[in-house]
ModelCIF file with pLDDT and N, C-alpha, C, O atoms, coordinates in Angstrom:
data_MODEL
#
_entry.id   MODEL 
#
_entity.id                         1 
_entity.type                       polymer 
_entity.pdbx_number_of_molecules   1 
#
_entity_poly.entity_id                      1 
_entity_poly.type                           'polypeptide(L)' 
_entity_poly.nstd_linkage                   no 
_entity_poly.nstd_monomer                   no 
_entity_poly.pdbx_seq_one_letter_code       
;(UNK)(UNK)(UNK)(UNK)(UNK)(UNK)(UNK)(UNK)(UNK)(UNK)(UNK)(UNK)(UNK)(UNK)(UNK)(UNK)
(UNK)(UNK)(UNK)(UNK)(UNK)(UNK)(UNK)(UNK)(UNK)(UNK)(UNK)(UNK)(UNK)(UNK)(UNK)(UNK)
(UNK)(UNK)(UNK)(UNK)(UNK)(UNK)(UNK)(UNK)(UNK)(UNK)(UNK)(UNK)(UNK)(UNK)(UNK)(UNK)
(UNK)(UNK)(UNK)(UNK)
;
_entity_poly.pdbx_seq_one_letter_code_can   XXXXXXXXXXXXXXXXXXXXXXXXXXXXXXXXXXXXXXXXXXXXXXXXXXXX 
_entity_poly.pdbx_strand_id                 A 
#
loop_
_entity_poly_seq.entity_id 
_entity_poly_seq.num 
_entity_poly_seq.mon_id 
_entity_poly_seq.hetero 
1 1  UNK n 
1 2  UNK n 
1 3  UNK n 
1 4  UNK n 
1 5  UNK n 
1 6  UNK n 
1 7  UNK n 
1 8  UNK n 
1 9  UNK n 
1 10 UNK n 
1 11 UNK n 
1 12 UNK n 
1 13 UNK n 
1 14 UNK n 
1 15 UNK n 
1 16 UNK n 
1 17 UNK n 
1 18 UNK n 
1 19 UNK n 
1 20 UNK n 
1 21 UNK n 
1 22 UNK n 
1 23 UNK n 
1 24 UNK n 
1 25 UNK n 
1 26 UNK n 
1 27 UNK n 
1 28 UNK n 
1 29 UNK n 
1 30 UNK n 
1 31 UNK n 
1 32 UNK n 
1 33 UNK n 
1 34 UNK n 
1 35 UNK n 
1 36 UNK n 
1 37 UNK n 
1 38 UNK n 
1 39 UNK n 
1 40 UNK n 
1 41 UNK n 
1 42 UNK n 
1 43 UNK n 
1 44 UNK n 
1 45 UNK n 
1 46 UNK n 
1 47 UNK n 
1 48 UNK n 
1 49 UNK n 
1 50 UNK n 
1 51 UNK n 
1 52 UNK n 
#
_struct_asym.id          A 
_struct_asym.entity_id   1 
#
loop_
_ma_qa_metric.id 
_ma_qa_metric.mode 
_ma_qa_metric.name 
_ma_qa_metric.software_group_id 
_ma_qa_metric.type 
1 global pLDDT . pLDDT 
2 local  pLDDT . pLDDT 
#
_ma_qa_metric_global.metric_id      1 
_ma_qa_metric_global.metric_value   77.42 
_ma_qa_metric_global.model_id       1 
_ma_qa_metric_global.ordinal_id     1 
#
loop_
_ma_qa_metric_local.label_asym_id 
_ma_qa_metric_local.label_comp_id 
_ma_qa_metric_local.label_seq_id 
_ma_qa_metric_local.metric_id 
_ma_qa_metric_local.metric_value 
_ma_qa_metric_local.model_id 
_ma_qa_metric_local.ordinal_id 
A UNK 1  2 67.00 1 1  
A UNK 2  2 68.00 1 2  
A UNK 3  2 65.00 1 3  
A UNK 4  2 70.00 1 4  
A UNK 5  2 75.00 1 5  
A UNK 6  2 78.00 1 6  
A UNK 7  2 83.00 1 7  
A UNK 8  2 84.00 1 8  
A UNK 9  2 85.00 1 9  
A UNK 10 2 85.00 1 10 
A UNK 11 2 86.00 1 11 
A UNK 12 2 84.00 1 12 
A UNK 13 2 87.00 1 13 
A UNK 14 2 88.00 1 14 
A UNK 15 2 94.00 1 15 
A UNK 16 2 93.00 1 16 
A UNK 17 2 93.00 1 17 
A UNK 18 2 91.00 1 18 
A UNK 19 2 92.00 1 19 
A UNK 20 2 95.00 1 20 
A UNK 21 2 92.00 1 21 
A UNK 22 2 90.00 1 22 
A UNK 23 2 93.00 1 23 
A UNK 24 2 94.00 1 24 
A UNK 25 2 92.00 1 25 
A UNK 26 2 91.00 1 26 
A UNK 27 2 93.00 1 27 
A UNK 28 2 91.00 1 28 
A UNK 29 2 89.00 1 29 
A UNK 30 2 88.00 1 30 
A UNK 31 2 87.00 1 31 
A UNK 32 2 82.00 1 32 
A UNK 33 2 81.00 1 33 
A UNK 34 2 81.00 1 34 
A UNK 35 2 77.00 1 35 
A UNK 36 2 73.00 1 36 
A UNK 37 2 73.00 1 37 
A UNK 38 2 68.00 1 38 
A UNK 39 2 70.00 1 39 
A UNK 40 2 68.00 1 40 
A UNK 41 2 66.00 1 41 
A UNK 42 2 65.00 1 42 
A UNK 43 2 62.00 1 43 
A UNK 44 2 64.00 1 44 
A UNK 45 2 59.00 1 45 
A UNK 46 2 60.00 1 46 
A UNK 47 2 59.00 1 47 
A UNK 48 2 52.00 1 48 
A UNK 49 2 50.00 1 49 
A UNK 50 2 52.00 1 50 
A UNK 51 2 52.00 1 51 
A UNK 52 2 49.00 1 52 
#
loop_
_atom_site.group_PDB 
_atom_site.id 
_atom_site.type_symbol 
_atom_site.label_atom_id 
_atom_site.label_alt_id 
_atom_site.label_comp_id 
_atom_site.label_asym_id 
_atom_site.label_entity_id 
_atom_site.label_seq_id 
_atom_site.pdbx_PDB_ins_code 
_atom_site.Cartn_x 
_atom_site.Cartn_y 
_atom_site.Cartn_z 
_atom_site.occupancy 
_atom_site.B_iso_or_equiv 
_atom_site.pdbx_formal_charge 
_atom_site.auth_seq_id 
_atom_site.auth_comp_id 
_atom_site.auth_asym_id 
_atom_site.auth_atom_id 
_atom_site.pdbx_PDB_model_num 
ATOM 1   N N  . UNK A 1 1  ? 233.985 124.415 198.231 1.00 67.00 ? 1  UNK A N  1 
ATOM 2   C CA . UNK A 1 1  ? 233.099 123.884 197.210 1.00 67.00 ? 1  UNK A CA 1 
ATOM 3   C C  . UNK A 1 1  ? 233.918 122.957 196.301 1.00 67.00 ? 1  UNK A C  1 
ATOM 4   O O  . UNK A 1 1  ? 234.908 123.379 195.703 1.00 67.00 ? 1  UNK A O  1 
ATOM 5   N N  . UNK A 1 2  ? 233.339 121.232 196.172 1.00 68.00 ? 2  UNK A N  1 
ATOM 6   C CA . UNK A 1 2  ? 234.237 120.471 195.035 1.00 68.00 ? 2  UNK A CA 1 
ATOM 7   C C  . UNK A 1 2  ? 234.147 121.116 193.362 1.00 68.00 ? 2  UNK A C  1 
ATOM 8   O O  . UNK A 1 2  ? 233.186 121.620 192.782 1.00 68.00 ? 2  UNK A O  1 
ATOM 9   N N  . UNK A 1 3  ? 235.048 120.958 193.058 1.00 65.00 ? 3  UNK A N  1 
ATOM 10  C CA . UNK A 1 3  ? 234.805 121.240 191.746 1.00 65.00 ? 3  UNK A CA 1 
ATOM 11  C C  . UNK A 1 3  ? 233.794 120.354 191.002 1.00 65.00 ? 3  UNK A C  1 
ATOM 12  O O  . UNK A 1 3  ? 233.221 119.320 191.346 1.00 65.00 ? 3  UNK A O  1 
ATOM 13  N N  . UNK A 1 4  ? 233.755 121.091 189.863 1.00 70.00 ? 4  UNK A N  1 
ATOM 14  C CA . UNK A 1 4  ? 232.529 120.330 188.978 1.00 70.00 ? 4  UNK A CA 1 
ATOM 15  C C  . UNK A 1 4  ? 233.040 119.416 188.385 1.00 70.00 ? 4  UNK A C  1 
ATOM 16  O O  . UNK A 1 4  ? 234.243 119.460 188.129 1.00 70.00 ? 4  UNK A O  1 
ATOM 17  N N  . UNK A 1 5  ? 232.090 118.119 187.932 1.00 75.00 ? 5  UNK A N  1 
ATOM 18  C CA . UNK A 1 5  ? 232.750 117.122 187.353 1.00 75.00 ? 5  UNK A CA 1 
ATOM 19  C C  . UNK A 1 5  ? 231.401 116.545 185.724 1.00 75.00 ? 5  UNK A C  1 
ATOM 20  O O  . UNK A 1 5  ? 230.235 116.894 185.540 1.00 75.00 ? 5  UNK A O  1 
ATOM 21  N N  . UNK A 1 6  ? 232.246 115.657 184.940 1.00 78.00 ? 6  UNK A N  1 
ATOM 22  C CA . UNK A 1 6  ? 231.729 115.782 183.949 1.00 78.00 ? 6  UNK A CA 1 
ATOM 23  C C  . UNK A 1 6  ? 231.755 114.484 183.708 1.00 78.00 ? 6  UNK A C  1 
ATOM 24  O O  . UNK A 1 6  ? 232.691 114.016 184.357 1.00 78.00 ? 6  UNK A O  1 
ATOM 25  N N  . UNK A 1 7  ? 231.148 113.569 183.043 1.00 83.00 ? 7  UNK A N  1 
ATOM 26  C CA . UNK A 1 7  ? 231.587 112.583 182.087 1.00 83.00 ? 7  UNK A CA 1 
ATOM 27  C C  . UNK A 1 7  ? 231.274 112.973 180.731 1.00 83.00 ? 7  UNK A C  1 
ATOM 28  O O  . UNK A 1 7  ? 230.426 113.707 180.226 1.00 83.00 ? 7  UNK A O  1 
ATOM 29  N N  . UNK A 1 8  ? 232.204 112.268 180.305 1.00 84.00 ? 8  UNK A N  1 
ATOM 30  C CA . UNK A 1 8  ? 231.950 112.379 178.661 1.00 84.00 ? 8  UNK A CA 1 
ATOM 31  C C  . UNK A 1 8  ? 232.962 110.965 178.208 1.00 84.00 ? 8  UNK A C  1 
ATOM 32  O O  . UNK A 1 8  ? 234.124 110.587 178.363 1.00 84.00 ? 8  UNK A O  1 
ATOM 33  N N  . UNK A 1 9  ? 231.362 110.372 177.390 1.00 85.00 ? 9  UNK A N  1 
ATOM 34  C CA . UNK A 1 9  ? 231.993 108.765 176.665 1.00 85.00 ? 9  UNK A CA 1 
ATOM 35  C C  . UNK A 1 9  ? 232.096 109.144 175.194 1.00 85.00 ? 9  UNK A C  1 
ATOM 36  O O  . UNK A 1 9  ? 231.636 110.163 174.678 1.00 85.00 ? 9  UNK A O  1 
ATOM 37  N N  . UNK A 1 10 ? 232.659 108.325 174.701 1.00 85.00 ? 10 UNK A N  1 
ATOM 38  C CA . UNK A 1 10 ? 233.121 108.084 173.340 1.00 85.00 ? 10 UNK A CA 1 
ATOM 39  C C  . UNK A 1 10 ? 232.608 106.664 173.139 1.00 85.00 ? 10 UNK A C  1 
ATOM 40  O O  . UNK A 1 10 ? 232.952 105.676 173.788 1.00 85.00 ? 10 UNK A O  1 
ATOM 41  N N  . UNK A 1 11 ? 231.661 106.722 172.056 1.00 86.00 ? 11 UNK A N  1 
ATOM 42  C CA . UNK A 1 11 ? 231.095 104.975 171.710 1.00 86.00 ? 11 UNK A CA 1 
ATOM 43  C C  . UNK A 1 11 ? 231.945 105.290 170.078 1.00 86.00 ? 11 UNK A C  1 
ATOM 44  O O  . UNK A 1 11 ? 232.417 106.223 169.428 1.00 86.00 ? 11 UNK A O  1 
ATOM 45  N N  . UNK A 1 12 ? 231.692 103.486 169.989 1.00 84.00 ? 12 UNK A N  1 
ATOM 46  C CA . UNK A 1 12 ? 231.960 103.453 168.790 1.00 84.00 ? 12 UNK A CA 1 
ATOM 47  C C  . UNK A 1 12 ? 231.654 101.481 168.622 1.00 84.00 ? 12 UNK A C  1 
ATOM 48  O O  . UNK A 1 12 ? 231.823 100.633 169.498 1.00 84.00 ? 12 UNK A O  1 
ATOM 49  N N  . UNK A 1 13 ? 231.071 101.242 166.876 1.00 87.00 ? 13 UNK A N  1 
ATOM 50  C CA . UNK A 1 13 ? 230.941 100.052 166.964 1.00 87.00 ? 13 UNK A CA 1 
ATOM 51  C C  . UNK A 1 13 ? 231.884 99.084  167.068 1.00 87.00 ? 13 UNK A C  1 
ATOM 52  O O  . UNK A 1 13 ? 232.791 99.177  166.241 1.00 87.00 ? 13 UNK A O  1 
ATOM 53  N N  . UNK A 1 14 ? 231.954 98.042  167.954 1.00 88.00 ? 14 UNK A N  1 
ATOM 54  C CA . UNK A 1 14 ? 233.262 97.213  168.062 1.00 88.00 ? 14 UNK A CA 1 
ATOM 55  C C  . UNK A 1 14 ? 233.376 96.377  167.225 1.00 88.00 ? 14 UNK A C  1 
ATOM 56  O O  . UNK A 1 14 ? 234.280 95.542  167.259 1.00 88.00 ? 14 UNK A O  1 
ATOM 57  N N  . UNK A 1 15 ? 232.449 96.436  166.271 1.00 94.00 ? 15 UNK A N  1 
ATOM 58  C CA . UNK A 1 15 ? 232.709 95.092  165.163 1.00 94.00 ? 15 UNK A CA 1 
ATOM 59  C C  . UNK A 1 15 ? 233.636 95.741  164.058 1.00 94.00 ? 15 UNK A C  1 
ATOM 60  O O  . UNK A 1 15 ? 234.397 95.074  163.357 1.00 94.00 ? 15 UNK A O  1 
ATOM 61  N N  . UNK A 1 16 ? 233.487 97.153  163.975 1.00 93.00 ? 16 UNK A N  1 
ATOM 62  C CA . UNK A 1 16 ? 234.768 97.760  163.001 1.00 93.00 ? 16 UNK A CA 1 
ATOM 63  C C  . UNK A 1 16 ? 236.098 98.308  163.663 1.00 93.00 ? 16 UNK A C  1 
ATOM 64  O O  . UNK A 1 16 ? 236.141 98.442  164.886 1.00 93.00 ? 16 UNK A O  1 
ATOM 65  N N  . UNK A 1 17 ? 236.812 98.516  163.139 1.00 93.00 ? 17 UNK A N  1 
ATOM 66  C CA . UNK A 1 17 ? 238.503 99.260  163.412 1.00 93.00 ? 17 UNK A CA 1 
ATOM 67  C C  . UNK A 1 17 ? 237.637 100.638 164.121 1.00 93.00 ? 17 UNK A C  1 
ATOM 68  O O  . UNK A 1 17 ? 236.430 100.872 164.080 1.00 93.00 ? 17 UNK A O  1 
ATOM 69  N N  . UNK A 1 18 ? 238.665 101.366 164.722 1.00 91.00 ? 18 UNK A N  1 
ATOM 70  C CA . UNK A 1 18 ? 238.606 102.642 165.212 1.00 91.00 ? 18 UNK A CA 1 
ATOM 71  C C  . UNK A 1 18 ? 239.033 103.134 164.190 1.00 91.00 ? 18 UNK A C  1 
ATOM 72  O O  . UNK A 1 18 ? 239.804 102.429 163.539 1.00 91.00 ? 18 UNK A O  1 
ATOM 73  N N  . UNK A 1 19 ? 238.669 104.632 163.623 1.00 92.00 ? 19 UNK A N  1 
ATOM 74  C CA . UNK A 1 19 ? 238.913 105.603 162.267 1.00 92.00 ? 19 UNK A CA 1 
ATOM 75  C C  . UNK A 1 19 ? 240.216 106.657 162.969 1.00 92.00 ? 19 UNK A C  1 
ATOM 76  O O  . UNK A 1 19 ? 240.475 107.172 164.057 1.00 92.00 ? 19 UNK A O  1 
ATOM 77  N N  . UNK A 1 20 ? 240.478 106.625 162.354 1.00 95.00 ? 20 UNK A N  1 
ATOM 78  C CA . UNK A 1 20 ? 241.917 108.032 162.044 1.00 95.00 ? 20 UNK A CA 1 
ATOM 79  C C  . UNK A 1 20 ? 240.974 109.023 163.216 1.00 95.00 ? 20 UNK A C  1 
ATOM 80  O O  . UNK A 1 20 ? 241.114 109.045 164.439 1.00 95.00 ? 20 UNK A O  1 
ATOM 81  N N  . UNK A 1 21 ? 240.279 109.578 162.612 1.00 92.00 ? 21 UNK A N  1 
ATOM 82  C CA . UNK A 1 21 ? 239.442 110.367 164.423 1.00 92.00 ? 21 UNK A CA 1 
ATOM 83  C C  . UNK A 1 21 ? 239.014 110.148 165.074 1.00 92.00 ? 21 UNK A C  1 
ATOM 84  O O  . UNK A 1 21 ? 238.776 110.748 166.122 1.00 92.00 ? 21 UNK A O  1 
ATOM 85  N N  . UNK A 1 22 ? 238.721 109.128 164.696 1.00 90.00 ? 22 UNK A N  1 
ATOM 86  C CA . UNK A 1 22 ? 238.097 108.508 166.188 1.00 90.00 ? 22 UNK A CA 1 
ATOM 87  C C  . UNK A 1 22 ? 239.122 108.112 167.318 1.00 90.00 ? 22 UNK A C  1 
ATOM 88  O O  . UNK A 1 22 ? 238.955 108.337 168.517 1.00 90.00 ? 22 UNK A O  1 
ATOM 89  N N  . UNK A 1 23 ? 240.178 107.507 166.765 1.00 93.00 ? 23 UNK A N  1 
ATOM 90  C CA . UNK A 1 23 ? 241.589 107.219 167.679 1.00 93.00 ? 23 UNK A CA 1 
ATOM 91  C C  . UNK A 1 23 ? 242.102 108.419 167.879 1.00 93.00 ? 23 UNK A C  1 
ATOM 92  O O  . UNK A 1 23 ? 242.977 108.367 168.743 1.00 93.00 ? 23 UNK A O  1 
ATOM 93  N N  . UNK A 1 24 ? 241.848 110.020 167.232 1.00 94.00 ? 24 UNK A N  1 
ATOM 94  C CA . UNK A 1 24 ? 242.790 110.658 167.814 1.00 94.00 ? 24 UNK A CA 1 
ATOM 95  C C  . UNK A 1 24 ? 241.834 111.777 169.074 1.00 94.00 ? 24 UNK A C  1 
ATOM 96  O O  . UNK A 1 24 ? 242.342 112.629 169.803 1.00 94.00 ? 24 UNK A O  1 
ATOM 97  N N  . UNK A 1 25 ? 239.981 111.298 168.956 1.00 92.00 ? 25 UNK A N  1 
ATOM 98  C CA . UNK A 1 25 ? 239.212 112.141 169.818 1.00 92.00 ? 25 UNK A CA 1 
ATOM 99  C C  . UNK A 1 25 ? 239.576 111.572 171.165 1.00 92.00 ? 25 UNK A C  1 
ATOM 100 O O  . UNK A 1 25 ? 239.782 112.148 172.234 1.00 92.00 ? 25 UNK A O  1 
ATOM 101 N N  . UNK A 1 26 ? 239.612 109.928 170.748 1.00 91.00 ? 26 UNK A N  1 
ATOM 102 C CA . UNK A 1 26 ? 240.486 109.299 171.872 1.00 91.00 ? 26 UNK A CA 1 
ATOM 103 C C  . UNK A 1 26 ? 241.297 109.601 172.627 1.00 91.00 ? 26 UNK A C  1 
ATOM 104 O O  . UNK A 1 26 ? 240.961 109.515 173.808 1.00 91.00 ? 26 UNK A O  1 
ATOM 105 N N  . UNK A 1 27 ? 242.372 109.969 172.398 1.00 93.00 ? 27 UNK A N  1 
ATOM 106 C CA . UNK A 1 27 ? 243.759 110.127 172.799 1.00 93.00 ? 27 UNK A CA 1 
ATOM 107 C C  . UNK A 1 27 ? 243.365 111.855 173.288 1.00 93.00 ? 27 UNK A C  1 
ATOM 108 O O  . UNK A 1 27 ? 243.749 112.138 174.422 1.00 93.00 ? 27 UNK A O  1 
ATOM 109 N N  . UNK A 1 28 ? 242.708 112.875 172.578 1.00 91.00 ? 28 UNK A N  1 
ATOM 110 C CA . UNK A 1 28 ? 242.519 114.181 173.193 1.00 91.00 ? 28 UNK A CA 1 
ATOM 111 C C  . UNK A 1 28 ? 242.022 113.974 174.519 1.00 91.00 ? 28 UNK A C  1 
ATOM 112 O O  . UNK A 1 28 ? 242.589 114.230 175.582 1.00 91.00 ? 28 UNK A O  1 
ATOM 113 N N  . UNK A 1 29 ? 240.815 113.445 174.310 1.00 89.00 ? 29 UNK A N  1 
ATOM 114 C CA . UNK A 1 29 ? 239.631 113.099 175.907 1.00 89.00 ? 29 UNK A CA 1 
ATOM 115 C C  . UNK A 1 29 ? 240.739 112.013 176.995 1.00 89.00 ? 29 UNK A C  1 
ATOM 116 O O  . UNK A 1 29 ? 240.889 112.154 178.209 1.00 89.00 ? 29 UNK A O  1 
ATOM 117 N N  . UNK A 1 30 ? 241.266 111.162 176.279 1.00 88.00 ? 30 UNK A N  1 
ATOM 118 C CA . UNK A 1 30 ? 242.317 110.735 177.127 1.00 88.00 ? 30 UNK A CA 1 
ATOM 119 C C  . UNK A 1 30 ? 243.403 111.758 178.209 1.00 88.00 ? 30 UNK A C  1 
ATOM 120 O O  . UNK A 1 30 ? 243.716 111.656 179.395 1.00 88.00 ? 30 UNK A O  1 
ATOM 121 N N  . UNK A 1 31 ? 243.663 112.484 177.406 1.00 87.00 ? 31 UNK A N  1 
ATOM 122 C CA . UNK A 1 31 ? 244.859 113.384 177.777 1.00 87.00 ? 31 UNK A CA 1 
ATOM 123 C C  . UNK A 1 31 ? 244.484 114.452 178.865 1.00 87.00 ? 31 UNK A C  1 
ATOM 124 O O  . UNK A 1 31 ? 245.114 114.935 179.806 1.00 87.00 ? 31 UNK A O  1 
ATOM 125 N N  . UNK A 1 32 ? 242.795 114.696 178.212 1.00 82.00 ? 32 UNK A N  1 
ATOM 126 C CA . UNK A 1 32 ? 242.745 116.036 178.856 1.00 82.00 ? 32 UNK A CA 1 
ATOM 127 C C  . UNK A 1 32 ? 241.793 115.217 180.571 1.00 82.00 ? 32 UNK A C  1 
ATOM 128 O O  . UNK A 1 32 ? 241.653 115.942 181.556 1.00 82.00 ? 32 UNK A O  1 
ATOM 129 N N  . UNK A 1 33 ? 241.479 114.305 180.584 1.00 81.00 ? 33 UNK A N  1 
ATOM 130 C CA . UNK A 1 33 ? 241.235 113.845 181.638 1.00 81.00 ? 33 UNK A CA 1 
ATOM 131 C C  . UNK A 1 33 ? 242.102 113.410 182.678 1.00 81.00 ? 33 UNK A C  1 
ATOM 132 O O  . UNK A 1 33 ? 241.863 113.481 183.883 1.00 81.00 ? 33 UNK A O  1 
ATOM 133 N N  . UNK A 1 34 ? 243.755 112.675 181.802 1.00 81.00 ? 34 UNK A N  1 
ATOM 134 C CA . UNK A 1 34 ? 244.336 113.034 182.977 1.00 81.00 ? 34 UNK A CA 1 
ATOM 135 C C  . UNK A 1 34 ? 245.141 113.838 183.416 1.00 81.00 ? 34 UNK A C  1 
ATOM 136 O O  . UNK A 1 34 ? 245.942 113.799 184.351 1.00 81.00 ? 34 UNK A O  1 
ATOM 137 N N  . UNK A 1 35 ? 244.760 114.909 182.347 1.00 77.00 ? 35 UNK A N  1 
ATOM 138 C CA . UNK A 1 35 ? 245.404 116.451 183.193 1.00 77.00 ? 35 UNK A CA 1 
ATOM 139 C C  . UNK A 1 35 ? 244.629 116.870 184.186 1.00 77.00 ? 35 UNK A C  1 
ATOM 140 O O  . UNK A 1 35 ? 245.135 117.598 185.039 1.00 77.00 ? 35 UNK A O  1 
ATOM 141 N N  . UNK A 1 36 ? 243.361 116.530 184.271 1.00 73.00 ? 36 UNK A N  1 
ATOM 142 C CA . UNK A 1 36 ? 242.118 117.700 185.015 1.00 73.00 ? 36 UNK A CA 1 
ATOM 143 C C  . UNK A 1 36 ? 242.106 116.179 186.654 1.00 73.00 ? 36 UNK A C  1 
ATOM 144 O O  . UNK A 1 36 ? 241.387 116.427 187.622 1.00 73.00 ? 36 UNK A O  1 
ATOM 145 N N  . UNK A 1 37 ? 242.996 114.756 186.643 1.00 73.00 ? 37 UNK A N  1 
ATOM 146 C CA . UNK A 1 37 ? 242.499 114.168 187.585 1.00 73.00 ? 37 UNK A CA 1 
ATOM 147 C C  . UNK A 1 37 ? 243.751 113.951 188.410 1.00 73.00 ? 37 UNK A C  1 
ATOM 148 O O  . UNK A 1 37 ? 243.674 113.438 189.527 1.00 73.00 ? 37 UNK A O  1 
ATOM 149 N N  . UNK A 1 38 ? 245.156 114.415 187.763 1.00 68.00 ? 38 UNK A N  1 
ATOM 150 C CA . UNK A 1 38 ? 246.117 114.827 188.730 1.00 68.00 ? 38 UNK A CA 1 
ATOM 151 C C  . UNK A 1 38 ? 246.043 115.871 189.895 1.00 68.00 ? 38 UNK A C  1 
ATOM 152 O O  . UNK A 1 38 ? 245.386 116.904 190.025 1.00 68.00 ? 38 UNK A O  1 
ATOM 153 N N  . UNK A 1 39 ? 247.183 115.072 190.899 1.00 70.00 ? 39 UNK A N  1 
ATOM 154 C CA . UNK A 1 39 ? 247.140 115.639 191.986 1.00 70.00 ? 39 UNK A CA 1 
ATOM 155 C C  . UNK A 1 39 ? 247.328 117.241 191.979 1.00 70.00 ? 39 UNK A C  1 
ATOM 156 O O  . UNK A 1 39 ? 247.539 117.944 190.991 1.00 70.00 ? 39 UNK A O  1 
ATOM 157 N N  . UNK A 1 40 ? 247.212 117.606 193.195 1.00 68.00 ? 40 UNK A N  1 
ATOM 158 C CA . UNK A 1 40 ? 247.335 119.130 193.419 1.00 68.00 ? 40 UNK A CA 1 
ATOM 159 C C  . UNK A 1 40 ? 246.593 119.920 192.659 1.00 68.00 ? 40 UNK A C  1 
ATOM 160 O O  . UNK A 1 40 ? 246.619 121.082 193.063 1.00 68.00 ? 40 UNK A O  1 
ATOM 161 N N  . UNK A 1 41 ? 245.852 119.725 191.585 1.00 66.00 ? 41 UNK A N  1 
ATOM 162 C CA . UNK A 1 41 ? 244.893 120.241 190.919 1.00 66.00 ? 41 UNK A CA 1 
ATOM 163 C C  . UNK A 1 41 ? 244.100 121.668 191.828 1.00 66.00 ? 41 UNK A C  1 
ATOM 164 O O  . UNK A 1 41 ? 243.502 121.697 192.903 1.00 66.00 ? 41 UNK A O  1 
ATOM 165 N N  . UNK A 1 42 ? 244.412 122.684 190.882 1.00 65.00 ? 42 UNK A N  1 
ATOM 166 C CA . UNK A 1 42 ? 244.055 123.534 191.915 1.00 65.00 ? 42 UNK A CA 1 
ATOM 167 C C  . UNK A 1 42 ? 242.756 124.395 191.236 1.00 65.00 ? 42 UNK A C  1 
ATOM 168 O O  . UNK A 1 42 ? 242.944 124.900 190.129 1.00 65.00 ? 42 UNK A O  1 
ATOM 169 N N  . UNK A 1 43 ? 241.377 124.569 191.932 1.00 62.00 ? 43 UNK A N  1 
ATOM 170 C CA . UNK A 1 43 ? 240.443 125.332 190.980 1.00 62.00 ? 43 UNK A CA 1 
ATOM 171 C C  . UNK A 1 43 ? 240.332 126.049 189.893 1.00 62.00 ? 43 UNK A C  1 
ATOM 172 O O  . UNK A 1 43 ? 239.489 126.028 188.996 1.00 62.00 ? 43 UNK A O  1 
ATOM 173 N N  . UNK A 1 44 ? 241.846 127.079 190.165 1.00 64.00 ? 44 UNK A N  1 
ATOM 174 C CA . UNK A 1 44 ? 241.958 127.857 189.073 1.00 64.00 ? 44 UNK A CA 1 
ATOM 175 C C  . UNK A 1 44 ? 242.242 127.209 188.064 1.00 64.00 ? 44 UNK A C  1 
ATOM 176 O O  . UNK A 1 44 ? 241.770 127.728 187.053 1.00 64.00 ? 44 UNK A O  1 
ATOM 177 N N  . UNK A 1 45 ? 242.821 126.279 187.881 1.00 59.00 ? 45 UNK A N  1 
ATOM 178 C CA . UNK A 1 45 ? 243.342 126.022 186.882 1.00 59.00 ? 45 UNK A CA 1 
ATOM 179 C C  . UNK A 1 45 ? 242.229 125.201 186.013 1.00 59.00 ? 45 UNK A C  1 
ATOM 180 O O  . UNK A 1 45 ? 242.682 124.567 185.060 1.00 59.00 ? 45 UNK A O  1 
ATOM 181 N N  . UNK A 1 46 ? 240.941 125.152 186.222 1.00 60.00 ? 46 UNK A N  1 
ATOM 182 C CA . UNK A 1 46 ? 239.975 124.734 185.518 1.00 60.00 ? 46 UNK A CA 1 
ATOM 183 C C  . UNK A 1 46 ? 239.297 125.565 184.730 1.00 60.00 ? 46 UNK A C  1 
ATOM 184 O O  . UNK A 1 46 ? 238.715 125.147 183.729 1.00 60.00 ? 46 UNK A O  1 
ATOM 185 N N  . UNK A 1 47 ? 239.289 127.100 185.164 1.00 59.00 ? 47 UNK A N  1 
ATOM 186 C CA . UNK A 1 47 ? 238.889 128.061 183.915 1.00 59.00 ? 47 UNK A CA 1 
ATOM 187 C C  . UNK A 1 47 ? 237.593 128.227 184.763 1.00 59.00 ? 47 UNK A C  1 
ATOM 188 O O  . UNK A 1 47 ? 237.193 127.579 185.730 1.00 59.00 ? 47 UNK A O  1 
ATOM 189 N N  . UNK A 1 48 ? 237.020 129.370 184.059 1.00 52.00 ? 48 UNK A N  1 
ATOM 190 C CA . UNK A 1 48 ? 235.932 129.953 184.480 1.00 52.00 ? 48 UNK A CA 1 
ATOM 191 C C  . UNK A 1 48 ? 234.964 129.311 184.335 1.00 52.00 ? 48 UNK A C  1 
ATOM 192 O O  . UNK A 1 48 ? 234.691 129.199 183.139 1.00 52.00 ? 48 UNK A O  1 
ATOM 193 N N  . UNK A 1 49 ? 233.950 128.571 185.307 1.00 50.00 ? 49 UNK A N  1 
ATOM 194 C CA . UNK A 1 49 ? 232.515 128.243 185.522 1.00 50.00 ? 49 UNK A CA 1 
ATOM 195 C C  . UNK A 1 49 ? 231.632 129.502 186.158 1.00 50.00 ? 49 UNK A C  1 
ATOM 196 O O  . UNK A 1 49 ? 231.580 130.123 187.219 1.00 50.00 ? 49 UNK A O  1 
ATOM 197 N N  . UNK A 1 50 ? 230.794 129.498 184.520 1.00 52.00 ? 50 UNK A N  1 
ATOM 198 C CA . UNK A 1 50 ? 229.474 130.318 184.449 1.00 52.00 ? 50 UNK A CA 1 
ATOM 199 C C  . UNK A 1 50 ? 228.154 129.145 185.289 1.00 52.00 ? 50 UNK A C  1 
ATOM 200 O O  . UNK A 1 50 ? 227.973 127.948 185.068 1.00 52.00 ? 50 UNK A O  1 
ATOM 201 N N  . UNK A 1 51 ? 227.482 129.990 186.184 1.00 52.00 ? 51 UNK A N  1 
ATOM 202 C CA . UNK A 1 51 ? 225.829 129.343 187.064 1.00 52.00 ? 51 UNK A CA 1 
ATOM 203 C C  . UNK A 1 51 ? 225.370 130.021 186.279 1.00 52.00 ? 51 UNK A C  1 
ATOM 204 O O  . UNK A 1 51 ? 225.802 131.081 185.827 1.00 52.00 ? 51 UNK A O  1 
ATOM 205 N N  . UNK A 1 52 ? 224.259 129.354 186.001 1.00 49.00 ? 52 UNK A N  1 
ATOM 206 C CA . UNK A 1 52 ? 222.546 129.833 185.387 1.00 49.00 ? 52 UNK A CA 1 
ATOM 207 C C  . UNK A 1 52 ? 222.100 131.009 185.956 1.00 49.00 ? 52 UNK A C  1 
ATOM 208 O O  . UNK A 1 52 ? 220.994 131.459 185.657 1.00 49.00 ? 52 UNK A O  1 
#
């Protein structure tokens, strides 16, 4: 079975600067995506998925 997959965007208006959190929700969702899209990635290591 593939694992589950997710998107999740981050908007923001481009006519202003990025805010102090907004650059750092950035850099989290950054990080943690390319932990979860490296190789060898192994099921467990995604944590428990609850089905309906």
């Amino acid at each position: 079975m593939p694992a589950p997959t997710r998107r999740i965007l981050l908007a923001r208006a481009t006519a202003r600067p990025a805010t102090p959190p907004a650059q750092a929700m950035d850099r989290v969702l950054r990080a943690v995506a390319q932990r979860f899209t490296a190789p060898r990635l192994h099921r467990a290591q995604l944590g428990a998925v609850r089905r309906g």
